[in-house]
C-alpha positions as CSV (number, residue, x, y, z in Angstrom):
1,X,55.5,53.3,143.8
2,X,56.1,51.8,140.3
3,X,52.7,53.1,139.5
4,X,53.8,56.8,140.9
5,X,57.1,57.0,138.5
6,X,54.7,56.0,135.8
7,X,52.8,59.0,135.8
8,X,55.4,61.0,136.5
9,X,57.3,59.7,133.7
10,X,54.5,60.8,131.6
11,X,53.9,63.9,132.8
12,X,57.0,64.6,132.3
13,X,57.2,63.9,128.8
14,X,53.5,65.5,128.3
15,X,55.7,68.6,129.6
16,X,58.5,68.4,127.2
17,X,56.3,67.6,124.3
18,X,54.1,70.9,125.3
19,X,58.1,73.0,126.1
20,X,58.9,71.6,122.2
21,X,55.6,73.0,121.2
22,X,56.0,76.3,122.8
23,X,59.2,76.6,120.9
24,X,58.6,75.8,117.8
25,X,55.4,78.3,118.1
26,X,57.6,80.8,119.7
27,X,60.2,80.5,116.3
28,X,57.1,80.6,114.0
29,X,56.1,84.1,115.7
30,X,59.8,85.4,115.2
31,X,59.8,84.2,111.8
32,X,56.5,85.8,111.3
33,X,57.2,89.1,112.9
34,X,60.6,89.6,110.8
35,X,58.1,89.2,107.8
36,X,55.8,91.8,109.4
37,X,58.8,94.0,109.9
38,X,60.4,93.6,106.4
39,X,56.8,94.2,104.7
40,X,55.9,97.0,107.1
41,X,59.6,98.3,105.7
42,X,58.5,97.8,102.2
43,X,55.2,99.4,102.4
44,X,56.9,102.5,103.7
45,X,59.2,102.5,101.0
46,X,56.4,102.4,98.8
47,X,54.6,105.3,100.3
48,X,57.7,107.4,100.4
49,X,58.1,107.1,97.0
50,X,54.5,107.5,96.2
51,X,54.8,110.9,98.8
52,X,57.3,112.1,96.1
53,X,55.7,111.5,92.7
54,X,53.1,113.4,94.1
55,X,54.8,115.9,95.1
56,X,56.2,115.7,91.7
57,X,52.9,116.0,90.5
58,X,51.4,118.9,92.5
59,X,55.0,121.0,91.1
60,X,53.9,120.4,87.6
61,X,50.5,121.2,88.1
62,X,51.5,124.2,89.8
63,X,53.9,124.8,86.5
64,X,50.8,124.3,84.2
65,X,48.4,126.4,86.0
66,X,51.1,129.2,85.7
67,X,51.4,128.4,81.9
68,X,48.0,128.7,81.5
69,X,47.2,131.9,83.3
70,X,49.7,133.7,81.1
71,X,48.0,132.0,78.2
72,X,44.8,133.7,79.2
73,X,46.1,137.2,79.8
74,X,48.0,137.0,76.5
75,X,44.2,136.0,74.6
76,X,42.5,139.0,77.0
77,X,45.7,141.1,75.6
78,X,44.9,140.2,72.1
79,X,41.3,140.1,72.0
80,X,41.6,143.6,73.4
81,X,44.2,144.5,70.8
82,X,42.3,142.8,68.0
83,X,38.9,145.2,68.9
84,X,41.3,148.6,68.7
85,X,42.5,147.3,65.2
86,X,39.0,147.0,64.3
87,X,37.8,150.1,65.7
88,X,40.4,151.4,63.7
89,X,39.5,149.8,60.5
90,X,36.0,151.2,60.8
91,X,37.4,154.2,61.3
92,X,39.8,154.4,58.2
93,X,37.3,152.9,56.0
94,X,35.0,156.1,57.2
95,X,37.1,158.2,56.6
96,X,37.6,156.7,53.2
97,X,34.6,156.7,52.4
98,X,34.5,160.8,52.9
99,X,37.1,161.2,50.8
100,X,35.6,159.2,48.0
101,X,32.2,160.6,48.3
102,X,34.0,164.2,48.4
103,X,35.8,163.1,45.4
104,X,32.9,161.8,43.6
């Protein structure tokens, strides 16, 4: 009988030695799941803000792409300008040079 508490004795502390164990494992996963949580919360943070600087981005480059479509339809306006003001050049200087060869 002696013999029979004996083992019970220790299978009863192999028992609380494996409930101490599951404990501490179980507070090592709660401590590493509030970690998870917290860097899970970070990260989304991070891409919120990231989300907005883009956003940021795509505005300006919307801006700019605006700015430089009126840049090119002011150079088409001038080009086209500049070629009248030539055709006109060659133009007076024909006529001038009538008048100076009627002159003449």
């Amino acid at each position: 009988m002696a013999l029979e508490i004996e083992v019970l004795k220790q299978e009863l502390k192999t028992m609380v030695e494996l409930m101490d164990r599951i404990k501490e494992s179980e507070a090592a996963s709660a401590v590493a799941k509030d970690e998870l949580e917290r860097s899970h919360g970070a990260a989304q943070s991070e891409l919120k803000a990231a989300m907005l600087r883009l956003e940021a981005l795509e505005a300006e480059m919307r801006e700019v792409q605006g700015e430089l479509e009126e840049a090119t339809a002011a150079k088409t306006a001038l080009e086209a300008a500049m070629k009248e003001t030539l055709k006109g050049t060659a133009s007076v200087q024909r006529e001038l040079q009538v008048c100076l060869t009627d002159a003449a």
